[in-house]
Structures are given as structure tokens and as C-alpha cells.
ZAMARGU-4260 file (C-alpha; in steps of 0.2 Angstrom, whole numbers, plus 5000, padded with zeros to 4 digits):
<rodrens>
0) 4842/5088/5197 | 4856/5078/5200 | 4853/5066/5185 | 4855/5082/5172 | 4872/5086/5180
5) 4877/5067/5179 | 4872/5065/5163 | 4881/5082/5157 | 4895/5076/5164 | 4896/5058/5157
10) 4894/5069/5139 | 4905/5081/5142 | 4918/5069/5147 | 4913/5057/5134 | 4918/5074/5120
15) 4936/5074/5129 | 4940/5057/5127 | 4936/5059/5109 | 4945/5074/5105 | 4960/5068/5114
20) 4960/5052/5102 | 4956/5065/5087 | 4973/5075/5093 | 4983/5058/5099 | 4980/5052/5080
25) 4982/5069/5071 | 5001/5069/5079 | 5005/5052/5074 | 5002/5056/5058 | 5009/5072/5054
30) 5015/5072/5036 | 5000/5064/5031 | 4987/5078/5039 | 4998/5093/5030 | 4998/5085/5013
35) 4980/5082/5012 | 4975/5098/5014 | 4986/5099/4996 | 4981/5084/4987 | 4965/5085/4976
40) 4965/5064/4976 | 4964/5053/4989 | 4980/5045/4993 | 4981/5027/4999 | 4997/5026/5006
45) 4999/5029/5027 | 5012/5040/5024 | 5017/5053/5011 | 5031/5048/4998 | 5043/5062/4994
50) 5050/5062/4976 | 5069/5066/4981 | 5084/5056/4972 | 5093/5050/4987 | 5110/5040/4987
55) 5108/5023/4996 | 5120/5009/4999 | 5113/4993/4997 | 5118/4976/5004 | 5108/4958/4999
60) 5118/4947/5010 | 5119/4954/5030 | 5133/4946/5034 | 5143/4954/5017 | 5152/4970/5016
65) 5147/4970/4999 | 5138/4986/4997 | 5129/4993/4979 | 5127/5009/4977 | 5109/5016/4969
70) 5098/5032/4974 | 5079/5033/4980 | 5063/5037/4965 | 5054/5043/4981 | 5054/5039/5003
75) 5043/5041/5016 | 5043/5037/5032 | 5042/5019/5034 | 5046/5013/5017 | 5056/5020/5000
80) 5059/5017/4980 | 5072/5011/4978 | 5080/5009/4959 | 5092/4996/4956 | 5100/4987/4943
85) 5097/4970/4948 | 5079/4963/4951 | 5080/4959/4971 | 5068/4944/4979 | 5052/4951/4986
90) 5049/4947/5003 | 5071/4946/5006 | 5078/4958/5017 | 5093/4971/5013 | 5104/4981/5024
95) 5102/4999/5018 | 5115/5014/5022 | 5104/5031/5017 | 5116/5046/5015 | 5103/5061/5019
100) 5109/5077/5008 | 5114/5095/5014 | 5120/5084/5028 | 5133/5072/5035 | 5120/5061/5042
105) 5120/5043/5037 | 5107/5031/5041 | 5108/5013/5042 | 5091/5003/5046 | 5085/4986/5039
110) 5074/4985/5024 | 5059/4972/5018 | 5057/4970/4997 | 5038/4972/4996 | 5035/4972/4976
115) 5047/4975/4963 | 5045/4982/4945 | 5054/4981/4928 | 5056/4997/4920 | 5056/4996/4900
120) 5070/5009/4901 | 5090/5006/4900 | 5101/5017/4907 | 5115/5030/4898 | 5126/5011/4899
125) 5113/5001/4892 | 5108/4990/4910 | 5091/4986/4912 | 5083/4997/4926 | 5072/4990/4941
130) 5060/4996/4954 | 5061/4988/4971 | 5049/4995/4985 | 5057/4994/5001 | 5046/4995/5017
135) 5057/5000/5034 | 5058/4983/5046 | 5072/4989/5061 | 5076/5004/5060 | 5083/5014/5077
140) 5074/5026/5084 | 5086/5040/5083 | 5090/5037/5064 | 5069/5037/5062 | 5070/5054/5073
145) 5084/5062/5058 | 5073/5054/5043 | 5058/5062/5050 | 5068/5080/5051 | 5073/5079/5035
150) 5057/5073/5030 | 5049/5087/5038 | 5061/5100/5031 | 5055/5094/5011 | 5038/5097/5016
155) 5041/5115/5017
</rodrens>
């Protein structure tokens, strides 16, 4: 008798652990969970990439003042699209300033070129345009905290 009621046990405790992994996961990736339930295809990315023209500062050199001034194709949580007008060195860092709009909030993290593309485009000047993803290396909690509230409020 007392074997049923340890193996019920070690099962039912074995179920638990299993659904506290599920909901440990499941609030980790948030964003993610709500747009699949939206999207038809499969996404690969972690996180989900909003399409929203933010303007961003940009600086090559960290210890310059230097900045440039661009806007984002699309951002996510660890990472953006950022288009430029000079074909940055994948793998080089940049110091970004991310101004979020409807608000005064500006965030300043540290940024890693993962791949960049040529666009076959010219802006309204005639300056070739380029595509640069950035993935988020150092960023400080508290600026990843009003990224994701911003983020957040897009989603709805």
C-alpha cells in the first residue's frame, strides 16, 4: 500500500516541477508567447521585432562625442535594425542613445554589429542607404525595464 502512495507522490511531484519549468519559461519570454498565438509562420528569432521608426543616436568611436543621428526599420528586445548611411564593421561595437517616443525617456546601452546589408535604394539626397543589425551587448537593467514597457505597450 505504501508503494502506490510513493509512487503517486514521486509523479505527482515529478508534474509540478514540469509545470513550474513550463511557467518559469513562459514569463521569460512573454512577447514571444502573445505573438505566436498571431503569426501563421514560424518565426526564428527569440524575440519578436517590432516595425517602429525610432530615432537613435549612434557613436562608432566610445571614447568620441561624436554622435549620428539615424532611426530604427524594427527593435526588439535584445537587438534592433538600425538604418545608416555608412556601412559599419560587423562584429564592432557602437554606443547607442535610443530616444523612446510619446516619452522623454532616453536610453543609452551598448550595441554589437551582427550582419550588415546594402540597400539598392538612395535616399531623397541621393546617399546610399544601409542596414546594420544591432544585437544589445550592456545594457542597464532599468533602461532594459522602459524598453520592455514600451515594447509591451506596441504589442497592444
Amino acid at each position: 500500500m505504501y508503494f502506490i502512495y510513493t509512487v503517486t507522490l514521486i509523479i505527482l511531484a515529478s508534474i509540478l516541477i514540469l509545470l513550474y519549468n513550463e511557467e518559469k519559461r513562459f514569463k521569460r519570454s512573454i512577447t514571444h508567447g502573445l505573438a505566436n498565438k498571431y503569426w501563421i509562420l514560424r518565426e526564428r528569432r527569440k524575440y519578436v521585432r517590432f516595425n517602429d521608426e525610432i530615432r537613435i543616436r549612434y557613436n562608432v568611436r566610445r571614447n568620441s562625442h561624436d554622435y549620428l543621428t539615424s532611426k530604427t526599420a524594427n527593435i526588439s528586445r535584445k537587438g534592433l535594425c538600425l538604418l545608416t548611411y555608412e556601412k559599419l564593421k560587423e562584429k564592432g561595437y557602437l554606443t547607442l542613445e535610443v530616444e523612446l517616443p510619446k516619452t522623454s525617456k532616453i536610453i543609452r546601452l551598448i550595441g554589437q554589429v551582427m550582419w550588415t546589408k546594402d540597400l539598392q535604394t538612395q535616399d531623397a539626397e541621393g546617399r546610399r542607404l544601409f542596414y546594420a543589425g544591432i544585437r544589445f551587448s550592456k545594457i542597464d537593467p532599468d533602461a532594459e525595464a522602459k524598453l520592455l514597457v514600451y515594447l509591451n505597450a506596441l504589442k497592444a
